[in-house]
N, C-alpha and C positions, 0 to 999 in steps of 0.2 A: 057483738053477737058471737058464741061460741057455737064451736061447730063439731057435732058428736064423734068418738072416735072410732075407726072401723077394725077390724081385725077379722081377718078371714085365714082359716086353713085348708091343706090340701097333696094328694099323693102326687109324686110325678115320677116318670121311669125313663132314662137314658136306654140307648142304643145299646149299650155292653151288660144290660142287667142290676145295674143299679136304682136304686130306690130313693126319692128324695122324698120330706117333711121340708114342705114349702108353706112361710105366714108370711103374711101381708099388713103391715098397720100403718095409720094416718089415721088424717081429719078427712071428713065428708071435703070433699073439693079440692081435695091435694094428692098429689102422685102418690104420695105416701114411700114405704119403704118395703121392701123384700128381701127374707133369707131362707135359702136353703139348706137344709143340712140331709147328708148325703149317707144311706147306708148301703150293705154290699147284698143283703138280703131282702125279700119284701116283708117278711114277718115281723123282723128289725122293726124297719119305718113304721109298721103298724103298731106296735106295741110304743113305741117313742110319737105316734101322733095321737093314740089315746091316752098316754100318760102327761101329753101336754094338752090337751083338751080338759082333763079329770083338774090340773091346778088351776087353768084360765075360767073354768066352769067355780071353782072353790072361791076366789078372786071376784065374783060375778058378773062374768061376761056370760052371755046367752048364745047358746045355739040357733 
């Protein structure tokens, strides 16, 4: 039985002012994996969480 893959994204903000671009992937049923990538501004992270949403969207993953 295969088991669909998940992929989830999302903002997250440290104590000192920085911005993370936080994803998530795995199989339905498994811890899966996470990385964050960390910037100094929150505009940054925004602009870098919808320029990786617009390729994983191209690619066909759905929102």
């Amino acid at each position: 039985m295969q088991h669909a893959p998940v992929l989830q994204f999302g903002a997250r903000h440290q104590l000192f002012g920085e911005c993370g671009v936080v994803r998530h992937w795995g199989r339905i049923g498994a811890s899966g994996q996470t990385r964050t990538d960390w910037y100094r501004e929150a505009p940054e992270a925004e602009t870098a969480l919808q320029a990786l949403l617009r390729v994983k969207r191209r690619r066909g993953y759905v929102s």
